[in-house]
gemmi code that builds the backbone of each chain (N, CA, C; Angstrom):
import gemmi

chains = {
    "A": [
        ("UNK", (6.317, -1.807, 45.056), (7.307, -1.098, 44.274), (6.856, 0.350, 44.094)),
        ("UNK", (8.105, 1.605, 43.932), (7.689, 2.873, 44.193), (8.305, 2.763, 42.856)),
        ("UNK", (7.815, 3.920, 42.073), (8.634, 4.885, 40.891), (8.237, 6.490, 40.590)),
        ("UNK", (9.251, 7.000, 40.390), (8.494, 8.658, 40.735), (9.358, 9.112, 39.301)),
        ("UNK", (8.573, 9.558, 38.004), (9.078, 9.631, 37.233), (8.344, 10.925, 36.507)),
        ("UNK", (9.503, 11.116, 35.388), (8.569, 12.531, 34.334), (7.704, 12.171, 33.394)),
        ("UNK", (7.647, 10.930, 32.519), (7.089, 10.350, 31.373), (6.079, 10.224, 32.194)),
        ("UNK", (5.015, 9.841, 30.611), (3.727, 9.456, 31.565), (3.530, 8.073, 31.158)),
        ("UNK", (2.336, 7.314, 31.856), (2.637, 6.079, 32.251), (1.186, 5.028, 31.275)),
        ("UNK", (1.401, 4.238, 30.993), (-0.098, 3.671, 30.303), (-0.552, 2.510, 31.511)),
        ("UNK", (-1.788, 2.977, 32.086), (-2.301, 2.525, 32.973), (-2.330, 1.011, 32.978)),
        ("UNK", (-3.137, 0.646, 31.633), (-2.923, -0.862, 31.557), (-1.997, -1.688, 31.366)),
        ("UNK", (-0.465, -1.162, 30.782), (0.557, -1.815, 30.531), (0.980, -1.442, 32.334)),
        ("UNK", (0.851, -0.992, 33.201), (1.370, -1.029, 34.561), (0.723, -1.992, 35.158)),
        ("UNK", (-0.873, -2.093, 35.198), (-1.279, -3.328, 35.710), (-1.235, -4.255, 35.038)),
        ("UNK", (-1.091, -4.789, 33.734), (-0.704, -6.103, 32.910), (0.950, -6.697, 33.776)),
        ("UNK", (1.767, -5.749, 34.336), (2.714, -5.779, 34.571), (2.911, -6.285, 35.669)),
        ("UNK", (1.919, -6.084, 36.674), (1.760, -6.306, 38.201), (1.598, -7.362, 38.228)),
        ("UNK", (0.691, -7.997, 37.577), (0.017, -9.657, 37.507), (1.129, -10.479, 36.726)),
        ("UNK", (1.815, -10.002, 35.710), (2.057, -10.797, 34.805), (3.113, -12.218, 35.323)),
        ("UNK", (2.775, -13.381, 34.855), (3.133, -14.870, 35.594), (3.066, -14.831, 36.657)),
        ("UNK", (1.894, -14.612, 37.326), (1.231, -14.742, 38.423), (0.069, -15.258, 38.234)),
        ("UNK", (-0.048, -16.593, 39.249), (-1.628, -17.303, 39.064), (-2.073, -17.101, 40.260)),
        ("UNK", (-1.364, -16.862, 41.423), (-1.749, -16.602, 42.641), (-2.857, -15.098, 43.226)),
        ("UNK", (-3.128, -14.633, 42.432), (-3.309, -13.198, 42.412), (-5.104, -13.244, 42.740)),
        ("UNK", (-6.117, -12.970, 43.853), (-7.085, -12.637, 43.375), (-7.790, -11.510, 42.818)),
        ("UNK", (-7.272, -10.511, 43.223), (-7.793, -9.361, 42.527), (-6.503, -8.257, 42.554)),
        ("UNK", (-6.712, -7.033, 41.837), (-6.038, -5.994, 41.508), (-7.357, -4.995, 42.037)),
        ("UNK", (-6.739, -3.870, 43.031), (-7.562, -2.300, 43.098), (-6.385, -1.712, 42.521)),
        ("UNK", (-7.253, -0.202, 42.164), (-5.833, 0.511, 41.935), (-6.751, 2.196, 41.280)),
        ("UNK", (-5.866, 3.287, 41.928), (-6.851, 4.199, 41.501), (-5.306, 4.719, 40.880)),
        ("UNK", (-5.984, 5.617, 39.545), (-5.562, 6.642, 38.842), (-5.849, 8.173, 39.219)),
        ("UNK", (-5.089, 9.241, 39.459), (-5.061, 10.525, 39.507), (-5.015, 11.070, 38.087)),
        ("UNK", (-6.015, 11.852, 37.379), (-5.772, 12.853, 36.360), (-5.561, 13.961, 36.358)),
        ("UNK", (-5.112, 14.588, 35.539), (-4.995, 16.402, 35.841), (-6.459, 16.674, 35.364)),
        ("UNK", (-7.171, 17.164, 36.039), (-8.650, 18.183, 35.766), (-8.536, 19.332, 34.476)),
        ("UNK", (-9.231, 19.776, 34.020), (-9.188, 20.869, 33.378), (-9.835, 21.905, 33.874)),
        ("UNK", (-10.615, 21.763, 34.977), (-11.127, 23.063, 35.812), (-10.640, 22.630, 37.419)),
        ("UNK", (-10.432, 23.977, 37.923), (-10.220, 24.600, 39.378), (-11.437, 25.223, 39.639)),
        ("UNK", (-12.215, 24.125, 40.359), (-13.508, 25.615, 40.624), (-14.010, 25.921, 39.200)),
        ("UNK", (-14.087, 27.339, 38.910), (-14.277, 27.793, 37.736), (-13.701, 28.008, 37.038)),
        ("UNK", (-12.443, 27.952, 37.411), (-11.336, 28.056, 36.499), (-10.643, 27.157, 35.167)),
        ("UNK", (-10.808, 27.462, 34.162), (-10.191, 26.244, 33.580), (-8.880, 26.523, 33.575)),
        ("UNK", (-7.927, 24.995, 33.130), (-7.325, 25.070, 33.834), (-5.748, 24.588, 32.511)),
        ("UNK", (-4.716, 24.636, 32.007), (-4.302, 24.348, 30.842), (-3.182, 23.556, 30.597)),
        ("UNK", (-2.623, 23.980, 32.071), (-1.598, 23.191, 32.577), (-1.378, 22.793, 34.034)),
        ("UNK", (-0.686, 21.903, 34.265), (-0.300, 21.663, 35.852), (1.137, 21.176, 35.451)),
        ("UNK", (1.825, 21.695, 36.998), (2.936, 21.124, 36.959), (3.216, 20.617, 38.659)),
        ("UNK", (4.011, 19.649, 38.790), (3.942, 18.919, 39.891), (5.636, 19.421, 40.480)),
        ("UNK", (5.790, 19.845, 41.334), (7.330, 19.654, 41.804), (7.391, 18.449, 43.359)),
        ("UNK", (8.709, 18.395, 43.118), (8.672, 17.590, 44.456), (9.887, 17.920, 44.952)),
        ("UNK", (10.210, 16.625, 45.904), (11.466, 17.180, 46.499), (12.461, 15.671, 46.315)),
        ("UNK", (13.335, 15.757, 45.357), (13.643, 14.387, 45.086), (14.514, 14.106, 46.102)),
        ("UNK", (14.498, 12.518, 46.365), (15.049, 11.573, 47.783), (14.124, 11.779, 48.763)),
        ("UNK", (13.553, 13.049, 48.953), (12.566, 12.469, 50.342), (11.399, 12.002, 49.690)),
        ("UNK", (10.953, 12.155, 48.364), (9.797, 11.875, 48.092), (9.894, 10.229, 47.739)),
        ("UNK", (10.594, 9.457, 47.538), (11.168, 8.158, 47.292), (11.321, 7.312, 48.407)),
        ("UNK", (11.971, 8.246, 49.550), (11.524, 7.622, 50.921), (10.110, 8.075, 51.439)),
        ("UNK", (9.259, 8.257, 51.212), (8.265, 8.779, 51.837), (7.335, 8.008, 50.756)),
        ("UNK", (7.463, 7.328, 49.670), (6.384, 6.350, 49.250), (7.252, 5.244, 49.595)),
        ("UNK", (8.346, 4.596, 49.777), (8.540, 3.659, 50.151), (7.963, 3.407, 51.712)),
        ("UNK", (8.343, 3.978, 52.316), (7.736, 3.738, 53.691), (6.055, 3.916, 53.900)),
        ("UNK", (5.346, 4.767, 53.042), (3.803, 3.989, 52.791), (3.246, 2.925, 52.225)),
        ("UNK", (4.155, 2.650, 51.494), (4.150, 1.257, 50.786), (4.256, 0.046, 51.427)),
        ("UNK", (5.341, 0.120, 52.767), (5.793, -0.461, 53.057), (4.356, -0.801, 54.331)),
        ("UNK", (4.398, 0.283, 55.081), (3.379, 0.608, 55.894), (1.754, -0.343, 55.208)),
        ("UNK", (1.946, -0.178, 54.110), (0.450, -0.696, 53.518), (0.560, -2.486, 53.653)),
        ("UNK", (1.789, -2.637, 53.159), (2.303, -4.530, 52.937), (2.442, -4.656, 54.604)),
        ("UNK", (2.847, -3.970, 55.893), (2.618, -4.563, 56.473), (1.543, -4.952, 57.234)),
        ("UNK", (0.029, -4.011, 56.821), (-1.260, -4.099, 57.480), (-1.976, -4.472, 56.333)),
        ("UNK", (-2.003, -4.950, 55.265), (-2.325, -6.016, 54.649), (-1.869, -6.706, 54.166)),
        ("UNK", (-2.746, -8.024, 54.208), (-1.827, -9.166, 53.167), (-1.804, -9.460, 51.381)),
        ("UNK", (-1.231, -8.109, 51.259), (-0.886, -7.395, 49.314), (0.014, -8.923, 49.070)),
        ("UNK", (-0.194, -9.119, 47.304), (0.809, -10.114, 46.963), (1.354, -9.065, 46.169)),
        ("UNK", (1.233, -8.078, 45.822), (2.155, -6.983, 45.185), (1.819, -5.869, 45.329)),
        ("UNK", (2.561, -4.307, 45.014), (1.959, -3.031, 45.027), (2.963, -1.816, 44.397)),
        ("UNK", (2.163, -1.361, 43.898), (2.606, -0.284, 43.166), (2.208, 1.259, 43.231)),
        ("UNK", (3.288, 2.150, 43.306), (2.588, 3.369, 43.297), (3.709, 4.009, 42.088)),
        ("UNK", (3.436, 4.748, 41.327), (3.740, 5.218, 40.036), (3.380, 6.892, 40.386)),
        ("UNK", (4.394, 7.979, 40.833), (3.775, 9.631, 40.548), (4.880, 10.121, 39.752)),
        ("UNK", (4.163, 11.224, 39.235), (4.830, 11.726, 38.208), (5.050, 13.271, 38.445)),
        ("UNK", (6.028, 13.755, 38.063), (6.402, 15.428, 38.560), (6.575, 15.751, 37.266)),
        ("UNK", (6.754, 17.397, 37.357), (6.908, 18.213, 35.456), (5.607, 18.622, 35.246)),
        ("UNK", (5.803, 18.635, 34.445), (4.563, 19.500, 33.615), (3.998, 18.691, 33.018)),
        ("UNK", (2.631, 18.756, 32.746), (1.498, 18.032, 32.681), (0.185, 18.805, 32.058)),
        ("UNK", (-0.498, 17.915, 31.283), (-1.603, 18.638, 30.404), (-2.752, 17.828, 30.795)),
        ("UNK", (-4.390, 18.975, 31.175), (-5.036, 17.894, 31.220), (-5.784, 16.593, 30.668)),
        ("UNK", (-6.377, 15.820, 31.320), (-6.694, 14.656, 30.645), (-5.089, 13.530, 31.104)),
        ("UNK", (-4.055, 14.075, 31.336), (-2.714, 13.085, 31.265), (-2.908, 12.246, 32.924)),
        ("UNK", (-2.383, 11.415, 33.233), (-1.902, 10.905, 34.574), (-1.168, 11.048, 35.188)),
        ("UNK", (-1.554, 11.558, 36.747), (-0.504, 11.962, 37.659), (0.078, 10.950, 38.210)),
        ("UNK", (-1.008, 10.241, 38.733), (-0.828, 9.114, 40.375), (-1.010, 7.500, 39.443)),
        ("UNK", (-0.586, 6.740, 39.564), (-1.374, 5.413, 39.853), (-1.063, 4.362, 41.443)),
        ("UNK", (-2.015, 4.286, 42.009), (-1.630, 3.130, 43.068), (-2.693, 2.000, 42.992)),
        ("UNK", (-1.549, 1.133, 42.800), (-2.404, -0.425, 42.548), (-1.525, -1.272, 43.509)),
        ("UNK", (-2.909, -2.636, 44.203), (-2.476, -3.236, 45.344), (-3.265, -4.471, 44.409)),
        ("UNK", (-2.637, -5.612, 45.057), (-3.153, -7.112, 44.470), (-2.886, -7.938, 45.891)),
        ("UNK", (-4.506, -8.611, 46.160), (-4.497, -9.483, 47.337), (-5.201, -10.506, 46.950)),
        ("UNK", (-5.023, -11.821, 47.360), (-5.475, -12.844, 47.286), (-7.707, -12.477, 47.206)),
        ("UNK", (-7.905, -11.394, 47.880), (-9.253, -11.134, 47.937), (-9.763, -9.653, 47.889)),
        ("UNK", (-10.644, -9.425, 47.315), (-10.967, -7.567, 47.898), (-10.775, -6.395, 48.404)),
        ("UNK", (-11.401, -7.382, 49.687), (-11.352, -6.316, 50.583), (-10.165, -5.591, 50.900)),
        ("UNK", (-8.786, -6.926, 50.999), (-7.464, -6.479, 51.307), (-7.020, -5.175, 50.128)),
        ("UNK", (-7.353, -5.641, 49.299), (-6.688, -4.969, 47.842), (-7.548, -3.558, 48.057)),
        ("UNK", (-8.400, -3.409, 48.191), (-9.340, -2.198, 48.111), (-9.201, -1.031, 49.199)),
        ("UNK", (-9.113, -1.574, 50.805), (-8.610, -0.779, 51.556), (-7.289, -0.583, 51.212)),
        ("UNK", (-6.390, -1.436, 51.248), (-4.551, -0.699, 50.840), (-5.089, -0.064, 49.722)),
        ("UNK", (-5.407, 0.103, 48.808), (-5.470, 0.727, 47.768), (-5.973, 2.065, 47.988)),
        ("UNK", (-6.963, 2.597, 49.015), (-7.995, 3.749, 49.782), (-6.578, 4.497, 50.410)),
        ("UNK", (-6.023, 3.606, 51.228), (-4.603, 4.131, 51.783), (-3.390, 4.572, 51.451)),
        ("UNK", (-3.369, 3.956, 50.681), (-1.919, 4.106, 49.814), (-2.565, 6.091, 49.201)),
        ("UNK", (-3.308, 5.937, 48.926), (-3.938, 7.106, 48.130), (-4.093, 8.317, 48.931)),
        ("UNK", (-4.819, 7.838, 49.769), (-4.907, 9.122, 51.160), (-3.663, 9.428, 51.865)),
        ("UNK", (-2.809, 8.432, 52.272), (-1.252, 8.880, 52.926), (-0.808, 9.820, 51.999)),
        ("UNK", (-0.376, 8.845, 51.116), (0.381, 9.581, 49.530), (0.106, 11.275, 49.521)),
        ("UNK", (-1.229, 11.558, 49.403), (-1.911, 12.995, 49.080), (-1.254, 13.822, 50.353)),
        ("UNK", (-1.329, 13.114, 51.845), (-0.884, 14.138, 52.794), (0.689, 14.390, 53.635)),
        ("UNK", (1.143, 12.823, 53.314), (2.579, 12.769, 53.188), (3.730, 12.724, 51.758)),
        ("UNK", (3.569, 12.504, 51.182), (4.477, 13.109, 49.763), (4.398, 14.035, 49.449)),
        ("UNK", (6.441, 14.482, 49.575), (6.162, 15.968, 49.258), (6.313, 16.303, 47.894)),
        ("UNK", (4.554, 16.555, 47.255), (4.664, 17.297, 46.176), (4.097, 18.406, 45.979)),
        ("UNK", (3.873, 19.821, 45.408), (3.306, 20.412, 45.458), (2.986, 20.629, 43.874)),
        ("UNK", (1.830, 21.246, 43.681), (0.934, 21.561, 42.434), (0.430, 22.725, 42.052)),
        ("UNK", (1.224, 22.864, 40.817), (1.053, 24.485, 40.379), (0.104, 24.467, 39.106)),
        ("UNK", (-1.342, 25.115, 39.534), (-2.033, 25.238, 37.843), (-1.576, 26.590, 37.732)),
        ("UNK", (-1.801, 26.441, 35.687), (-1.796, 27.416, 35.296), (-3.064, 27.554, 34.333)),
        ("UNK", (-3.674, 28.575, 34.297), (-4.762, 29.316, 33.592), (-3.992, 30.361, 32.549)),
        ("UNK", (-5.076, 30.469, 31.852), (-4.786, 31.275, 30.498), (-4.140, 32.798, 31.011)),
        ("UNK", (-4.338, 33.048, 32.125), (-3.745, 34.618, 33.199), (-2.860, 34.425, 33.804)),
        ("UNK", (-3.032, 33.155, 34.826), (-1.638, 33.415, 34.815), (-1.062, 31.536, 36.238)),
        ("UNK", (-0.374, 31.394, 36.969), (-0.190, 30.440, 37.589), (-0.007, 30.357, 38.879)),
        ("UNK", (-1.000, 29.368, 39.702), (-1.305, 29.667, 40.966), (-0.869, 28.038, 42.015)),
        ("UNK", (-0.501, 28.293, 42.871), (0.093, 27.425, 43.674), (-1.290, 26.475, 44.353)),
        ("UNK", (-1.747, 25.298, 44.413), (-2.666, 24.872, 44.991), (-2.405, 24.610, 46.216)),
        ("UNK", (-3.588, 25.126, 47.086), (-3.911, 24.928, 48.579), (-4.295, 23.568, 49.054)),
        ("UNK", (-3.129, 23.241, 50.038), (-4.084, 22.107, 50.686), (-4.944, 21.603, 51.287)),
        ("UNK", (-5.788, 20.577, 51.120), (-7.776, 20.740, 51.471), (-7.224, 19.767, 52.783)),
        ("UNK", (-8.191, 20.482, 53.453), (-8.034, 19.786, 55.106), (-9.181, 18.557, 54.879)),
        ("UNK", (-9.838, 18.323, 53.628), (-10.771, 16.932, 53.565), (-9.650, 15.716, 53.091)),
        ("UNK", (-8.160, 16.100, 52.579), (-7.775, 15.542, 52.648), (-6.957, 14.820, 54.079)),
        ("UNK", (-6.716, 15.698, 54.673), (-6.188, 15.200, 55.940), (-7.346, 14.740, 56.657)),
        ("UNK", (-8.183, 14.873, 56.290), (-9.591, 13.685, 57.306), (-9.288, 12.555, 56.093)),
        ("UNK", (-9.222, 12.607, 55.254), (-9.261, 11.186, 54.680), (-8.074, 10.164, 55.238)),
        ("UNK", (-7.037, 11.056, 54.914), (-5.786, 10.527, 55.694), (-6.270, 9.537, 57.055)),
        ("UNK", (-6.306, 10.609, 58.237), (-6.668, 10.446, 59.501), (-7.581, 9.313, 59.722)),
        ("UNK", (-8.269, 9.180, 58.867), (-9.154, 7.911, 59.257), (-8.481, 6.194, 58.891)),
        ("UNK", (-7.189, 6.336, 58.609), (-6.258, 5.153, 58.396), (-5.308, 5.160, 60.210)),
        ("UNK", (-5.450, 6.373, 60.641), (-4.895, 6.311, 61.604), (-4.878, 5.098, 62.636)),
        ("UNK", (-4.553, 4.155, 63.128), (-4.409, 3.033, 63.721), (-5.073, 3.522, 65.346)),
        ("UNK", (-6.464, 2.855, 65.862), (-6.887, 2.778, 67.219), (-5.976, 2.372, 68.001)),
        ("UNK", (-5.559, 2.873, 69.605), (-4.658, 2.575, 70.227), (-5.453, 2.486, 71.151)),
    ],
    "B": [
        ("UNK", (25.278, 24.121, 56.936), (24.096, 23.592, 56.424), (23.127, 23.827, 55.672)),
        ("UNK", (22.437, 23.007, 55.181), (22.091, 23.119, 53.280), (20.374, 23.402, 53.632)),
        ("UNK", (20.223, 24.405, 52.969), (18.502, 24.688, 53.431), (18.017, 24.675, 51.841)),
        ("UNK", (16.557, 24.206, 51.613), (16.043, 24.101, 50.456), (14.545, 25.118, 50.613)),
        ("UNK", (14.043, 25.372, 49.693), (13.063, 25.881, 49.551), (12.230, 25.202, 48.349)),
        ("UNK", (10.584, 24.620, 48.790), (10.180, 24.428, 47.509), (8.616, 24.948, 47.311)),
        ("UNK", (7.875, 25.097, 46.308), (6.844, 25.841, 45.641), (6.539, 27.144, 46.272)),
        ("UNK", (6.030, 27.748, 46.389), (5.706, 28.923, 46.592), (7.027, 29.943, 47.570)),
        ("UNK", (7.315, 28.738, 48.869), (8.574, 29.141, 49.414), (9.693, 29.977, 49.062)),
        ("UNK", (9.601, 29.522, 47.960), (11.036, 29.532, 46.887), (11.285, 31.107, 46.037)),
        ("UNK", (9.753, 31.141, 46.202), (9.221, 32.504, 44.969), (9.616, 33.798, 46.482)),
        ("UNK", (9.164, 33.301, 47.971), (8.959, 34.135, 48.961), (10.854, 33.845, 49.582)),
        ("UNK", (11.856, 33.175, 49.074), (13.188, 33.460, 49.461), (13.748, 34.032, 48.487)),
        ("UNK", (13.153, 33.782, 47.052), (14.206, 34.131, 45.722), (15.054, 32.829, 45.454)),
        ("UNK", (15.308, 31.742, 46.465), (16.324, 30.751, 46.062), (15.813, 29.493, 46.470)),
        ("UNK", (16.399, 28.581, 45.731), (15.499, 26.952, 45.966), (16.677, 26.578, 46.682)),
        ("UNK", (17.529, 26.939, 47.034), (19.039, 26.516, 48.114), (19.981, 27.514, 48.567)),
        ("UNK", (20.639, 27.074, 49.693), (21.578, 27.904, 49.989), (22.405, 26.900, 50.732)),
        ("UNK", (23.123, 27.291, 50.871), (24.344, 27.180, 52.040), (24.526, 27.760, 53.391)),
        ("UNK", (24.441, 27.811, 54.461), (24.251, 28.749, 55.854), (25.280, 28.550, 56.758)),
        ("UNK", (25.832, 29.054, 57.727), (26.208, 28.791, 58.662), (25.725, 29.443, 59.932)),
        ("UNK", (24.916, 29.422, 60.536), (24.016, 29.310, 61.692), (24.917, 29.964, 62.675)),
        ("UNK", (24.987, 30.524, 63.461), (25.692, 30.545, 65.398), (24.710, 29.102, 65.791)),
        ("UNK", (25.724, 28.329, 67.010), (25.684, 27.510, 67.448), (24.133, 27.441, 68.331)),
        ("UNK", (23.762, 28.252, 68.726), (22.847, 28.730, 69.485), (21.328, 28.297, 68.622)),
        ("UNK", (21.416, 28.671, 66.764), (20.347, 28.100, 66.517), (20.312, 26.527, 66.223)),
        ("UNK", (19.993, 25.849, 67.134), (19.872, 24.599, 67.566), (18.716, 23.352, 67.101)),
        ("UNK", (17.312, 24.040, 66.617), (16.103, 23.535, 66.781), (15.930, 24.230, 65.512)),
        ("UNK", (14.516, 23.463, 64.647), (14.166, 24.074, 63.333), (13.442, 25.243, 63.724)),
        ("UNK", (12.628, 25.628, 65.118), (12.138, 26.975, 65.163), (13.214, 27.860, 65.129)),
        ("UNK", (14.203, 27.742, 65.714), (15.476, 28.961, 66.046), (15.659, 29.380, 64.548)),
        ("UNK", (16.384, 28.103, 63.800), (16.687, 28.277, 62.362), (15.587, 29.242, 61.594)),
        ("UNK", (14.481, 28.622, 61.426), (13.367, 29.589, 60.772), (13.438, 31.433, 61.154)),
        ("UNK", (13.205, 31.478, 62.612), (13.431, 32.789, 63.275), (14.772, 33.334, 62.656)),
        ("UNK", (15.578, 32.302, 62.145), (17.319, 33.342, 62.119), (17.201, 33.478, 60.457)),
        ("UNK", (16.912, 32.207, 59.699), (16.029, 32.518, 58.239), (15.697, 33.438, 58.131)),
        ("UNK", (14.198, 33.660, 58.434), (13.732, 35.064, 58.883), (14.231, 36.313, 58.422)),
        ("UNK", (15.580, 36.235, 59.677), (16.009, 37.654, 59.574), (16.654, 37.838, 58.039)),
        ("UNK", (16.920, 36.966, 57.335), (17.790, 36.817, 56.164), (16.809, 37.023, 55.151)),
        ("UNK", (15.525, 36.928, 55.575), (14.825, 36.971, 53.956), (13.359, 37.486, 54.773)),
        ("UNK", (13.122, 38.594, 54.136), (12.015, 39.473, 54.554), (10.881, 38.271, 54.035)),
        ("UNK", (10.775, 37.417, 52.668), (9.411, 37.180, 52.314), (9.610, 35.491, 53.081)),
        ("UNK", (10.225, 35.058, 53.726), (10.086, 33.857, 54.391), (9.398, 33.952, 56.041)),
        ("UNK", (9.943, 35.629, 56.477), (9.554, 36.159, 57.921), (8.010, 35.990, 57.519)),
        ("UNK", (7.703, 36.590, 56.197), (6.033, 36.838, 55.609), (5.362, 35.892, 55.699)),
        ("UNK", (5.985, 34.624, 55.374), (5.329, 33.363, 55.350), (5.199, 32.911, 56.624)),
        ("UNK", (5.840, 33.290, 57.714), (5.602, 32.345, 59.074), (5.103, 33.121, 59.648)),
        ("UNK", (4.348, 34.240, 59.423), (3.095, 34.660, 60.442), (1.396, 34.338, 59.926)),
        ("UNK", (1.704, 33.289, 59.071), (0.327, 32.790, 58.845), (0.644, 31.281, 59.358)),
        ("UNK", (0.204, 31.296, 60.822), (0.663, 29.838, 61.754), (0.503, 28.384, 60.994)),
        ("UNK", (1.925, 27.618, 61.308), (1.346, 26.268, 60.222), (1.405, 25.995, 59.082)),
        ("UNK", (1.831, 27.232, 58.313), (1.894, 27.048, 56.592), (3.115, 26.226, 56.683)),
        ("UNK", (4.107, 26.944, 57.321), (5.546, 26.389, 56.989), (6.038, 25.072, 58.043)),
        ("UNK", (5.792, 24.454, 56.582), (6.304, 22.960, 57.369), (7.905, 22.770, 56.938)),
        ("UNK", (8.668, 21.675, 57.657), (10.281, 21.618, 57.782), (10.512, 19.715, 57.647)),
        ("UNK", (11.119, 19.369, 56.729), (12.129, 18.331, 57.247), (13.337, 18.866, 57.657)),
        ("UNK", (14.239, 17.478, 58.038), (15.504, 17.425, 58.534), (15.792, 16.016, 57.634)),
        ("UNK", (16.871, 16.356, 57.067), (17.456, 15.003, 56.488), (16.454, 14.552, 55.823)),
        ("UNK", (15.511, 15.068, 54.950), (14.425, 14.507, 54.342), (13.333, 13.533, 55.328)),
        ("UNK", (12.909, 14.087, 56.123), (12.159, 13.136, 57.535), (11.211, 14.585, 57.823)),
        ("UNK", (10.276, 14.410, 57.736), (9.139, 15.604, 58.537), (9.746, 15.990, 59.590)),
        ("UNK", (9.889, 17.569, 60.175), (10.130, 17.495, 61.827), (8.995, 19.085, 62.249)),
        ("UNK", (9.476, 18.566, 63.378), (8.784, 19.757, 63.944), (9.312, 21.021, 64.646)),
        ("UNK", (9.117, 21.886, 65.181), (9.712, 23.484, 65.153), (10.444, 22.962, 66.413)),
        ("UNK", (10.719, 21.609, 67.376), (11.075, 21.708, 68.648), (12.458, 20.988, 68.206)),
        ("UNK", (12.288, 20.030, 67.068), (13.030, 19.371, 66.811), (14.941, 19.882, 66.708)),
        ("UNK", (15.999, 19.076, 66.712), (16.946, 19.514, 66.607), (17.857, 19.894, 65.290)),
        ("UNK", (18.581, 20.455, 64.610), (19.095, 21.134, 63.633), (20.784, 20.837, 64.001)),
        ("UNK", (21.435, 20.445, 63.107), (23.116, 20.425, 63.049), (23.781, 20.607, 62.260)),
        ("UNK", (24.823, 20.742, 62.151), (25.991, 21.836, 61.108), (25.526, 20.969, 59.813)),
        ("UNK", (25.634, 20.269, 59.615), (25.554, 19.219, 58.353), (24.293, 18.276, 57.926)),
        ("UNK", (23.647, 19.146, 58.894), (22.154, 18.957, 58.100), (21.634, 19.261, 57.168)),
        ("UNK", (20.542, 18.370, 56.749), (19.573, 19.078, 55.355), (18.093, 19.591, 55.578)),
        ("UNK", (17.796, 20.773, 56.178), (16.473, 20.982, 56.375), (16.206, 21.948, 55.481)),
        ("UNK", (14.714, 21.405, 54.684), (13.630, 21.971, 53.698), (12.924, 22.557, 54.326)),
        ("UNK", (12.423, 23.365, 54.144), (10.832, 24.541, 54.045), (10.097, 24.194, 52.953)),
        ("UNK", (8.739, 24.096, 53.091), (7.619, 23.926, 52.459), (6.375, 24.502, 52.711)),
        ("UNK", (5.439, 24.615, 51.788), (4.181, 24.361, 52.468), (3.620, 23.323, 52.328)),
        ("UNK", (1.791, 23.139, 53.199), (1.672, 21.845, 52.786), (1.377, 20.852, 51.368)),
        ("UNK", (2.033, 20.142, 51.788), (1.894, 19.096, 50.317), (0.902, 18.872, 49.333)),
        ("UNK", (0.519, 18.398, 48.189), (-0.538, 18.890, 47.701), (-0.411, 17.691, 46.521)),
        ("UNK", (0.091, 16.799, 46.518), (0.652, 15.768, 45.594), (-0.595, 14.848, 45.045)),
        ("UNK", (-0.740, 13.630, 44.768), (-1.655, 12.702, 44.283), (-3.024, 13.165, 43.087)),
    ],
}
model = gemmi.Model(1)
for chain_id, residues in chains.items():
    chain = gemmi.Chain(chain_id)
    for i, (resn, *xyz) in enumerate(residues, 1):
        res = gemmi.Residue()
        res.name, res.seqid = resn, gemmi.SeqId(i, " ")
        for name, pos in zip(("N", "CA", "C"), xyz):
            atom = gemmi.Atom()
            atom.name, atom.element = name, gemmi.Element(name[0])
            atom.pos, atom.b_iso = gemmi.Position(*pos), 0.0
            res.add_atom(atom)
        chain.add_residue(res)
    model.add_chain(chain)
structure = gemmi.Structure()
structure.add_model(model)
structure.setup_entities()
């Protein structure tokens, strides 16, 4: 399941949610994104997230989808959030539940790395001077890239 | 056809949308960009730093070879920066 929303989200009432009347479940991964309070040296006071609504909805559904079909997930969730944002708050959550680990832990590595280099969002901090557009890190596209499928 | 602009893009057109009508001739998202371009001095600015400016079509990633039509929806961006 995708949701791309402005509110912010309580981590544990999302995974209480994932499991809930489910006995089949062996484990839950699932990473959280926070807003930082420093850039570098910069501190940092606000962030705001824009996106591009409808493609960004198709573009976690189809990683999502992509993830359930190269592992065997009994559920999955990705939760991002756009607007304005203070730090310490939550951006991202992606949580995967597989009968075992390993499954849950890699989709969960993936879901995270696609997400960062295919969803279009972009991220604006602002500092006490003034507000700057963030650059995208090419360590993320190696993280990406290494989900890439051997042919 | 409906062109969008988003983060920084937006600041380098002045507008997060427009409306266009193209000559038939620009066909492909490079043509479009090049005819963009001529329409907005700070978008020409942005595409001589190779690669910044990425494009869907219909909300779908494409690339500068790709094709463009009257009733399309192609975005300008840079790259993504989300999670």
């Amino acid at each position: 399941m995708i949701r791309v929303q402005e509110a912010p989200f309580d981590v544990g009432a999302e995974l209480a949610a994932l499991t809930a009347g489910r006995t089949d479940i062996g484990g839950v991964a699932s990473f959280t994104g926070l807003v930082r309070d420093m850039a570098g040296a910069q501190p940092i006071t606000a962030m705001t997230l824009e996106h591009y609504p409808g493609m960004t909805e198709r573009k976690l559904a189809e990683i999502d989808a992509e993830a359930a079909a190269r592992w065997a997930l009994q559920a999955s969730l990705i939760v991002h959030r756009y607007g304005r944002m203070l730090p310490g708050e939550p951006i991202v959550l992606v949580a995967t539940a597989a009968p075992h680990r390993a499954a849950a832990l890699e989709a969960c590595a993936f879901l995270i790395d696609w997400l960062k280099t295919k969803a279009p969002f972009w991220k604006l901090e602002e500092t006490a001077e003034a507000s700057q557009w963030v650059e995208a890190r090419a360590s993320d596209d190696q993280a990406a890239a290494r989900w890439t499928r051997q042919r | 056809m409906k062109i969008l602009y988003f983060a920084w893009l937006r600041g380098k057109t002045g507008t997060a949308s427009e409306q266009v009508s193209p000559p038939a001739e620009v066909a492909t998202v490079g043509a479009l960009m090049q005819w963009l371009a001529a329409r907005h001095p700070g978008f020409a600015e942005a595409l001589t730093a190779p690669g910044v400016v990425r494009a869907a079509v219909n909300q779908d990633y494409a690339e500068p070879g790709d094709p463009v039509r009257p009733d399309d929806e192609v975005a300008f961006f840079p790259p993504v920066t989300g999670g």
